[in-house]
C-alpha positions in Angstrom: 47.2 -64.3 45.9 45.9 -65.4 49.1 48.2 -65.7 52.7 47.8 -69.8 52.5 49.4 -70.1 48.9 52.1 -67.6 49.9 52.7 -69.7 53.3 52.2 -73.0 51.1 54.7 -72.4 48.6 56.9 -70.6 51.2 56.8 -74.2 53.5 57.3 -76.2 50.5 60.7 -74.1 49.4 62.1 -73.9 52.6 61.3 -77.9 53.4 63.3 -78.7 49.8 65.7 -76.4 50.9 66.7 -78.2 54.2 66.0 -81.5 53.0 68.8 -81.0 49.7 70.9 -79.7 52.2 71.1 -82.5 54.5 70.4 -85.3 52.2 72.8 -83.9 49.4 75.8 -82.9 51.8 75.5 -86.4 53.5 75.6 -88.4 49.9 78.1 -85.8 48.7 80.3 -86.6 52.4 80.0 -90.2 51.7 81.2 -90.3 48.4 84.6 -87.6 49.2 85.2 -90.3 51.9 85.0 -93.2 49.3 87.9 -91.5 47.5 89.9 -92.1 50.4 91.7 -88.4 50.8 92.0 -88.0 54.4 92.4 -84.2 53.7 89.6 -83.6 51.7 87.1 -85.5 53.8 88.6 -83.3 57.0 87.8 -80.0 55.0 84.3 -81.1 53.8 83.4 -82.7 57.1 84.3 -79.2 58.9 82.4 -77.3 56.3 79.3 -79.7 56.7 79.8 -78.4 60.5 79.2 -75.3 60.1 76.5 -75.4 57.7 74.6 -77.3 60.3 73.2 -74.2 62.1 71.8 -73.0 59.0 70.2 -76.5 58.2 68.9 -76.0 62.0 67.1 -72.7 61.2 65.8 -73.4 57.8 64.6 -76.8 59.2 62.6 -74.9 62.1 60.9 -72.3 59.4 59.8 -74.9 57.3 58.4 -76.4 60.6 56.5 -72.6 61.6 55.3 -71.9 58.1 54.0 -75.6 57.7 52.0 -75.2 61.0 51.1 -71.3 60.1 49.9 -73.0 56.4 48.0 -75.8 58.1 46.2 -72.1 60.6 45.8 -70.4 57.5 44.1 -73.1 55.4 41.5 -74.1 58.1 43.1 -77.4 58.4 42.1 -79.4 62.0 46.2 -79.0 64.1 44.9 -82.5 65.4 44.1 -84.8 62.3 45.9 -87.7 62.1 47.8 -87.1 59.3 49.1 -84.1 60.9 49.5 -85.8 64.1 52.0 -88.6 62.3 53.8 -85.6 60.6 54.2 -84.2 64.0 56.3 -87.3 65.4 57.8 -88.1 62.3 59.6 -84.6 62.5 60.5 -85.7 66.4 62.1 -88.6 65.3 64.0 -87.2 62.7 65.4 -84.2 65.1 65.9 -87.0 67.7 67.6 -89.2 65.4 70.1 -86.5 64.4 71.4 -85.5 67.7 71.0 -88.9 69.2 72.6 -91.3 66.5 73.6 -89.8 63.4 75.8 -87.4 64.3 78.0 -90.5 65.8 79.3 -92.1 62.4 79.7 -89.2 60.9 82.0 -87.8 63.6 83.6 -91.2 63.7 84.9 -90.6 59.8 85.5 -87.0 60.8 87.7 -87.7 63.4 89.5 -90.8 61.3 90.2 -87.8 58.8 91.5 -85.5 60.9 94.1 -88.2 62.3 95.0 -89.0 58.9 93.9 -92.7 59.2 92.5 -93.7 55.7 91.7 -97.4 57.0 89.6 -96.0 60.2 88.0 -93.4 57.8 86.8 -96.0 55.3 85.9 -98.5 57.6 83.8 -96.2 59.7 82.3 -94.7 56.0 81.3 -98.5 55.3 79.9 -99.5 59.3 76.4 -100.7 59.7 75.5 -97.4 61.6 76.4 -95.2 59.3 74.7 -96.9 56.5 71.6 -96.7 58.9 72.2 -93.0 59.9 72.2 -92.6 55.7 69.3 -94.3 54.9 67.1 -93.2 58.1 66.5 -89.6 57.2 65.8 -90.5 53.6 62.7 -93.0 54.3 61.2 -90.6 57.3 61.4 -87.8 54.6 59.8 -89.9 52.2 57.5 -90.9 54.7 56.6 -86.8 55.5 56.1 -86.0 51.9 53.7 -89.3 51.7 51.8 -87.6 55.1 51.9 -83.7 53.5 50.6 -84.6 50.3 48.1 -87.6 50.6 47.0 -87.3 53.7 45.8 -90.4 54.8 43.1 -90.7 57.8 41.6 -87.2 56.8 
């Protein structure tokens, strides 16, 4: 086995991994917050907190091993494709500290204060809809760039 199929399959695990992570835990939050249990959304929504530095880290080594795979398998750091990945992965690390993280702290904090109403109204607002559906399409989008690599 050569270094490039061990860093391949090694990027390709650890971007699964931190993609089921986030996109599982945030369909998983929405739907504990559909039930309406102020309580349980409180306890998820702190455990989804704390998981978040682990999401952080594997996020960043599927990042190193993708660029050590692209090294590794001779491929040019500045073809388009790669290039697009590149600022899709900005805007997707932008978008979570800069507008996701808002709606969900909204229901968090609706849940902590026991408010049920607040809760499910912020669970059903426009912008948390968006902060839903955002990661989803630019992961989508990543896979598209990784494995068809258009402009090569």
């Amino acid at each position: 086995m050569t270094i490039w199929i061990l860093l391949k399959f090694l990027h390709i695990a650890a971007v699964i991994a931190v993609f089921s992570i986030q996109v599982a835990s945030d369909l998983y939050f929405q739907r504990v917050t559909a039930s309406g249990s102020t309580e349980a959304v409180a306890k998820l929504g702190a455990a989804i907190r704390k998981r978040g530095f682990v999401e952080a880290v594997i996020f960043e080594i599927a990042v190193v091993l993708g660029l050590l795979t692209a090294i590794f398998g001779g491929f040019n750091l500045l073809a388009p494709w790669l290039l697009m990945s590149y600022a899709v992965i900005a805007i997707v690390l932008v978008f979570a500290i800069t507008y996701a993280a808002r709606p969900f702290s909204a229901i968090l904090e609706a849940a902590k204060a026991g408010d049920a109403e607040a809760m499910a109204r912020a669970a059903n607002a426009p912008g948390r809809r968006l902060a839903l559906g955002v990661p989803v399409f630019l992961y989508g989008l990543l896979v598209f760039l990784m494995v068809v690599k258009p402009f090569a």
